[in-house]
C-alpha positions in Angstrom: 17.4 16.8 -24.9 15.4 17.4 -28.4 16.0 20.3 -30.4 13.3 21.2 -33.1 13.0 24.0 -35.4 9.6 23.5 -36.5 7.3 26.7 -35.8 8.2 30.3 -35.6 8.2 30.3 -32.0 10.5 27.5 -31.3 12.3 29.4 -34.2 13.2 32.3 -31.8 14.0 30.0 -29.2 16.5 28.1 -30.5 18.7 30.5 -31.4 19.0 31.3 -27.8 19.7 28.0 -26.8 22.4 27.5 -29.5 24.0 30.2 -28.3 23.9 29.6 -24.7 25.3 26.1 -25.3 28.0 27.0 -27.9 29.8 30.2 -26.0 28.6 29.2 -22.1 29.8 25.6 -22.7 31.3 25.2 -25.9 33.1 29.1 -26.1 32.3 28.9 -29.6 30.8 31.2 -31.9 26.9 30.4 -31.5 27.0 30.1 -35.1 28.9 27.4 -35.2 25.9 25.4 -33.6 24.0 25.5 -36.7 26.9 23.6 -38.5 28.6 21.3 -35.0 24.5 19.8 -34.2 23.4 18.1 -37.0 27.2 16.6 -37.1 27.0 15.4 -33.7 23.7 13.9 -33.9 25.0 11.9 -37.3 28.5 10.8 -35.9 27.8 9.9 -32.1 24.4 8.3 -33.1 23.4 5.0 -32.0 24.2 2.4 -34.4 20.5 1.0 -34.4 19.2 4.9 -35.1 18.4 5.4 -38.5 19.8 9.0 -40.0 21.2 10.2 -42.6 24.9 9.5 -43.5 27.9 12.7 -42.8 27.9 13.6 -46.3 23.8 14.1 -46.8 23.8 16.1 -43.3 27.0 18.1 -44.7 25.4 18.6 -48.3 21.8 19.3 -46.8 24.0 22.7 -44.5 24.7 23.9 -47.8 23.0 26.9 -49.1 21.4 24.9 -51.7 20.1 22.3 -49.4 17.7 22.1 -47.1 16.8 25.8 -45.2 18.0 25.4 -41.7 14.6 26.7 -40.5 13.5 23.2 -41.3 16.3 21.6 -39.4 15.2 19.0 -37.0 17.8 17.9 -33.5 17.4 15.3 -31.7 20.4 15.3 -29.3 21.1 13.2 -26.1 23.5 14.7 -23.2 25.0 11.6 -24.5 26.5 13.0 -27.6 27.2 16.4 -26.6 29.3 15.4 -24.2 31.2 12.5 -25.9 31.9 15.4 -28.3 32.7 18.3 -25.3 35.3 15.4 -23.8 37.4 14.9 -26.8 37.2 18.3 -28.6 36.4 20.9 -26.3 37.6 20.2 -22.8 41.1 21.5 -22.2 41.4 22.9 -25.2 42.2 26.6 -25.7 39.8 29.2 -27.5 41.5 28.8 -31.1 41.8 24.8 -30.9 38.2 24.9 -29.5 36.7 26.7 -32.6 39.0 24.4 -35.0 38.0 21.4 -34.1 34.2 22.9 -34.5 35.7 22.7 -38.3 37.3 19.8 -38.3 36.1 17.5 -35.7 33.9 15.2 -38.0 37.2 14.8 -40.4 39.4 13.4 -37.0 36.8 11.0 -36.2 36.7 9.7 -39.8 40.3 9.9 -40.2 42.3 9.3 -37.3 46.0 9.4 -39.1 45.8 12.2 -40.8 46.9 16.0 -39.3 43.5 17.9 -39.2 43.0 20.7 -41.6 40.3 23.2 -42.3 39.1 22.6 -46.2 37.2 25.5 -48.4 34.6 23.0 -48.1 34.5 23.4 -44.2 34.5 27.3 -44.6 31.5 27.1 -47.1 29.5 25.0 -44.3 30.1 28.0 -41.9 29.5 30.5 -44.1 25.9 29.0 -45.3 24.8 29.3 -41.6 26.1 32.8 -41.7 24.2 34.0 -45.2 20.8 32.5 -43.7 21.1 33.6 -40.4 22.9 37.2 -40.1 20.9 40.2 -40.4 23.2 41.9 -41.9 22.6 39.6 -44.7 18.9 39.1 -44.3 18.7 41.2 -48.1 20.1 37.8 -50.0 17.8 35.2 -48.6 15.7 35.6 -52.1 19.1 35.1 -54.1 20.9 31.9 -53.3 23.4 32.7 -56.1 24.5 35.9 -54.6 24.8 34.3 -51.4 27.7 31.4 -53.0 29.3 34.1 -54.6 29.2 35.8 -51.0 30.6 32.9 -49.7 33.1 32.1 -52.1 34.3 35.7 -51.7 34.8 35.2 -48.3 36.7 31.8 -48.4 39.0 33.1 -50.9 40.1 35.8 -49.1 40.5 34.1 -46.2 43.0 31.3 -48.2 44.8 33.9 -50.1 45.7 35.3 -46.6 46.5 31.8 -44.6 47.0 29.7 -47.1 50.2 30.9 -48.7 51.2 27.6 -50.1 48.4 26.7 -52.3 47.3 23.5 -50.3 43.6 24.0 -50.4 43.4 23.6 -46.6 44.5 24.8 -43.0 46.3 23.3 -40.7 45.9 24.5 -37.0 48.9 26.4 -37.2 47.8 28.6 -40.3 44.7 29.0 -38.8 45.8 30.2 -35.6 47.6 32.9 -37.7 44.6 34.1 -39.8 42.0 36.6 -37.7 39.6 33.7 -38.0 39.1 33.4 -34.5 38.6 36.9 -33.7 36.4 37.8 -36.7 34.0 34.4 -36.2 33.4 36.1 -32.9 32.9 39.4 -33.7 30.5 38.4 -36.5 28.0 37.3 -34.3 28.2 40.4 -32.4 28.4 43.2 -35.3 24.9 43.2 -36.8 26.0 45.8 -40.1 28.3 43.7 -42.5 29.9 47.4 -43.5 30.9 47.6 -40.5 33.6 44.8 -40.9 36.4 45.3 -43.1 38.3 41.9 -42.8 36.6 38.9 -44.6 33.4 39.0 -44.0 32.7 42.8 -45.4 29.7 42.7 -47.6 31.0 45.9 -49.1 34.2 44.1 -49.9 32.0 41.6 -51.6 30.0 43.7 -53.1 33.0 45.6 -55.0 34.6 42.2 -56.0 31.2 41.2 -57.5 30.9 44.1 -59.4 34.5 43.9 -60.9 34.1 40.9 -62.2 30.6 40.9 -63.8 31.9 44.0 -65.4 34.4 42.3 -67.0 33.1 38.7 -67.7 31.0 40.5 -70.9 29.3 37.2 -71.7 28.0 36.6 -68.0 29.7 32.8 -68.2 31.1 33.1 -65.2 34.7 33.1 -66.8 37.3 35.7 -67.8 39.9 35.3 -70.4 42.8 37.0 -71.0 41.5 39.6 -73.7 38.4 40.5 -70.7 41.1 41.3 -67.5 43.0 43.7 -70.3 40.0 46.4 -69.6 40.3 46.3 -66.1 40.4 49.3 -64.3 40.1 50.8 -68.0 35.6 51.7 -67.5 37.2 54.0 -64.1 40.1 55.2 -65.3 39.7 59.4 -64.4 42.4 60.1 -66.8 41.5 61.2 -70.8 43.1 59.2 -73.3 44.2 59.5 -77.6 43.5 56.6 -80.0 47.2 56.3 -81.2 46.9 52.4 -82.3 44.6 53.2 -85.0 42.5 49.8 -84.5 39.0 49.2 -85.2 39.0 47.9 -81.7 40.7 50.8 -79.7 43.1 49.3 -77.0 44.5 52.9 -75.5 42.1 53.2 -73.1 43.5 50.2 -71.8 45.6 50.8 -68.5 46.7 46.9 -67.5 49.6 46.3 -68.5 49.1 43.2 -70.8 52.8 41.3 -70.6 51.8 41.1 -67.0 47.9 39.5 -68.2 49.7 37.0 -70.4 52.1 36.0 -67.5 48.8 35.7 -65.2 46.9 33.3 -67.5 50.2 31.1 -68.7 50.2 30.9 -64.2 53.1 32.3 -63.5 52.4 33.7 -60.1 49.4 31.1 -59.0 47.7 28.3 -60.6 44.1 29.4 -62.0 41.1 27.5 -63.5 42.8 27.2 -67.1 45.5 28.8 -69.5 42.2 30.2 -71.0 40.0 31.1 -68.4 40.1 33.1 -64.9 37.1 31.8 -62.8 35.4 34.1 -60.1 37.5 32.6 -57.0 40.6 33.3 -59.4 39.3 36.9 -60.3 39.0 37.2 -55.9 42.8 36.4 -55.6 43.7 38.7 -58.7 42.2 41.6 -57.8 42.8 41.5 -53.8 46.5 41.6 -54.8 46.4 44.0 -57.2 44.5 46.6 -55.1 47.1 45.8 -51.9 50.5 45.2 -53.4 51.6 46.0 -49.7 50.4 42.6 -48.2 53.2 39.6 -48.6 50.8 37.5 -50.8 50.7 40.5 -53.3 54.8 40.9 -52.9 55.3 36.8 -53.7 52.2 37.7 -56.8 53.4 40.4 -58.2 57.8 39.8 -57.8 57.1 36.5 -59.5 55.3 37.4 -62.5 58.1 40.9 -62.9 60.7 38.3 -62.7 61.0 36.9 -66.3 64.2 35.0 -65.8 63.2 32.9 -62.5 66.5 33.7 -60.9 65.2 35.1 -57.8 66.1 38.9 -58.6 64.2 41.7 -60.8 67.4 43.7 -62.9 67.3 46.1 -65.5 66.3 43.1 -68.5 63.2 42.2 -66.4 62.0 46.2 -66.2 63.0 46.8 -69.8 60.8 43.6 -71.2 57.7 45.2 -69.5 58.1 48.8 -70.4 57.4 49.4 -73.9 53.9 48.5 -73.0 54.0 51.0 -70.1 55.4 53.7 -72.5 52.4 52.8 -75.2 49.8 53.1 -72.2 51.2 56.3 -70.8 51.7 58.2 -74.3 48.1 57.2 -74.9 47.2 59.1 -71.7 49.0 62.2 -72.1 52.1 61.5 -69.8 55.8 62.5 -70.3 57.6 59.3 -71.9 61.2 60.5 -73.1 64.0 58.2 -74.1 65.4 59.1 -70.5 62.3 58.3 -68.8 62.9 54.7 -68.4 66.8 55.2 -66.9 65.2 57.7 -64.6 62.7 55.3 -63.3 65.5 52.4 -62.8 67.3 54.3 -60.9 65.0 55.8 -58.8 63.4 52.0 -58.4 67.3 51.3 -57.2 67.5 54.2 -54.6 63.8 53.1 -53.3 64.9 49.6 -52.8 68.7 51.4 -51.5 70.6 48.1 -53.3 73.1 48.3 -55.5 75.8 45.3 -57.3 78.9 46.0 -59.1 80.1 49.7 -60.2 78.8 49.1 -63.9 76.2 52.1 -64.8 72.4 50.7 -64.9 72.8 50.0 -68.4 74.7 47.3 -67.6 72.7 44.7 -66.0 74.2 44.7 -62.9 71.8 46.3 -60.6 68.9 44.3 -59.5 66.7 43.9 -56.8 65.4 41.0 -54.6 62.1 40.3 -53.1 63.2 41.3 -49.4 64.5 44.3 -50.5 61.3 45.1 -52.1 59.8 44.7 -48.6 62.1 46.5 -46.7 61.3 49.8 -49.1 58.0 49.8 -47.3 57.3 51.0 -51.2 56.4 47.8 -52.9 52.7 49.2 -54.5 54.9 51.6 -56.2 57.5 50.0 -57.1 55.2 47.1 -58.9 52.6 49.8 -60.4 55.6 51.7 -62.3 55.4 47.9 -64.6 52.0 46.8 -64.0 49.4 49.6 -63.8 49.3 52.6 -65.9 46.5 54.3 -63.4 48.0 54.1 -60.6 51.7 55.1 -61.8 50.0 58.0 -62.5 48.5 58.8 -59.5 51.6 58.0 -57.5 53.3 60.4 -60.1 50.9 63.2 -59.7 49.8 63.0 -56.3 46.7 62.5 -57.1 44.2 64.4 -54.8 40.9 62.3 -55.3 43.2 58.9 -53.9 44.9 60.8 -50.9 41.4 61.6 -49.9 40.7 58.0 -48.9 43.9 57.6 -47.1 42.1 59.9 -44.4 39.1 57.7 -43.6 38.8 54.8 -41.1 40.4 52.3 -43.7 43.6 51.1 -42.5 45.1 49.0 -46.2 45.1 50.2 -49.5 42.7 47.5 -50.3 40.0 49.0 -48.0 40.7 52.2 -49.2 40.2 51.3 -52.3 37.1 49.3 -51.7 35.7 52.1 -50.0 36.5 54.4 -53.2 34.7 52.1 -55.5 31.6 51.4 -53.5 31.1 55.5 -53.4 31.4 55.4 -56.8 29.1 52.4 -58.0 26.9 53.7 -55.5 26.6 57.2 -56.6 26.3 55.8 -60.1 23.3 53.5 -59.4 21.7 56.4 -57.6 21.8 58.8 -60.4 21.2 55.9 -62.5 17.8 55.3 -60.7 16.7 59.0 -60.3 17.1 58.7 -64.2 14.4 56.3 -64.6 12.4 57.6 -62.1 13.2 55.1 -59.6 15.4 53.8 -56.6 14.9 50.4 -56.2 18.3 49.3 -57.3 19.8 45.9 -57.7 19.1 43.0 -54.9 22.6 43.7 -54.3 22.4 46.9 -53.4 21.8 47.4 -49.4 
């Protein structure tokens, strides 16, 4: 059997065959062909065949490596059926489409538990970016198709890989919606049409976030850059009451909570100085869905200034002066009594209360499964952490409950939704301005 992608007809072709093989056979995602082939050919060749070694096949997959238009197969029944015998026969759907991830790690290191590495997601996910039409609009930019990638394979840790290993083992994978999305992908031709990991809108907002706030474009953010976030949108007019050359009242993030971020409080990131772009990923997907248990473990750890397992009155009261500053700057009612109010409202939510003492205190305090329980969590975090949407949860504000209406089922689609209407309408006037609407490669 010899597979060659060599001429555009052959090019349609294979595809075809990929397909057939990988869900008729293999009940794979056909995708998967692109990145299980060249693997099997390397590892179950015949030791007087000359090739190239695991790591040059895995490196030449990449998105910077070789095009896999160019890719050349030459596989035997041989080889596709050592590899069918050990990793697919008997083997249930999920098992079947983790060993397409793993296998070439199990026959390289037999006494180890198999896991799925970032690096394995990025194989996959170069395959996707040069083969799915709904991403047919970044073959011209490799970059933006890594940054796709590592968009993807970020979210997709943050969500399964809860203790910071790096990797999956089968059982965290079978819990993620890999399995489901990886065939769904192959059947959904629109990207926008996806709003788990693969969603290029998703991407798309994350992107934008970022580059808007790395203001030197070095692919870095420091502590002083994730202060303006969510400052440039912010609907909500603001006074200069700090009198600096360098006006910080626009700012709505909360900045203890930005210090307690970079010193790693919550989650280990590239450095005490610097937030990378995969960091940025993790950052904002938990601060635009405080609701998911990720986001609850984030965002209880870095409110809990002591470390003893509970946030009390001291904990609240070390954050609020900054919440006071940003919501005097904005125009909002911040009385002496405001704070009190707030506790024990925050009390009631979470419906806990130790000892008989009055809030004052320190006896009331609140653990992280009480948080849960409320079914309030975004709120009760955004009353210490973000200025915006305190408000809006305040006020009631219209222009959010609008997007709890529409097909998005989190807070984080919702919100992703809200913000690619508004780049989108931005980059349109933006164009019509200068007379034209080509937009950014970005744009779809």
């Amino acid at each position: 059997l010899e597979l060659q992608i060599d001429s555009p007809k052959k090019q349609k072709l294979i595809p075809v065959l990929l397909s057939l093989v990988c869900e008729c056979v293999f009940n794979v995602p056909s995708y998967c062909g692109f990145m299980l082939f060249p693997q099997i050919e390397c590892l179950y060749r015949d030791f007087s065949s000359q090739g190239d070694d695991l790591n040059t096949v895995r490196q030449n997959l990449l998105i910077n490596g070789q095009p896999i238009q160019n890719l050349q197969l030459q596989l035997t029944y041989f080889q596709l059926n050592q590899f069918y015998l050990r990793f697919i026969q008997n083997k249930t759907t999920p098992q079947r489409i983790f060993n397409s991830f793993t296998f070439s790690q199990q026959l390289q290191v037999a006494d180890q538990e198999p896991r799925v590495y970032e690096t394995d997601l990025m194989l996959y996910l170069s395959v996707i970016c040069q083969l799915h039409p709904g991403l047919e609009f970044l073959r011209p930019t490799p970059d933006f198709q890594i940054a796709y990638s590592e968009t993807v394979v970020a979210r997709v840790m943050l969500e399964a890989d809860q203790s910071q290993k790096g990797c999956l083992f089968f059982s965290q994978f079978l819990k993620s919606q890999l399995v489901k999305q990886t065939f769904q992908l192959q059947r959904v031709p629109d990207l926008t049409k996806m709003l788990k990991y693969f969603s290029y809108e998703h991407f798309y907002v994350i992107y934008c976030q970022f580059w808007q706030l790395d203001q030197d474009h070095d692919q870095f953010i420091t502590q002083e850059d994730l202060l303006q976030y969510g400052a440039v949108t912010c609907p909500y007019n603001f006074t200069c009451q700090c009198d600096q050359e360098k006006c910080i009242c626009q700012r709505i993030y909360n900045p203890l909570v930005v210090k307690r971020i970079f010193e790693q409080i919550p989650r280990r990131i590239h450095s005490e100085t610097q937030m990378n772009y995969k960091d940025f990923v993790f950052f904002i997907l938990c601060e635009e869905n405080k609701d998911t248990p990720q986001a609850i473990d984030y965002f209880f750890q870095l409110l809990d200034v002591d470390g003893d397992g509970y946030i009390d009155y001291n904990d609240m009261q070390f954050f609020w002066p900054e919440m006071s500053r940003m919501l005097k700057a904005h125009h909002r009612e911040c009385s002496p009594s405001k704070f009190d109010d707030l506790v024990c409202q925050l009390i009631d939510m979470a419906n806990f209360t130790t000892g008989a003492v009055g809030i004052n205190g320190g006896y009331q305090k609140i653990n992280k499964l009480q948080i849960k329980r409320s079914k309030m969590c975004g709120n009760f975090f955004n009353v210490f952490v973000n200025c915006q949407r305190f408000i809006q949860f305040d006020i009631k504000d219209p222009y959010s409950i609008k997007y709890q209406i529409g097909i998005e089922k989190t807070t984080w689609d919702r919100f992703a939704r809200m913000m690619y209407d508004l780049m989108e309408d931005g980059e349109t006037v933006e164009a019509q301005e200068a007379g034209e609407l080509d937009g950014d490669v970005l744009v779809d």
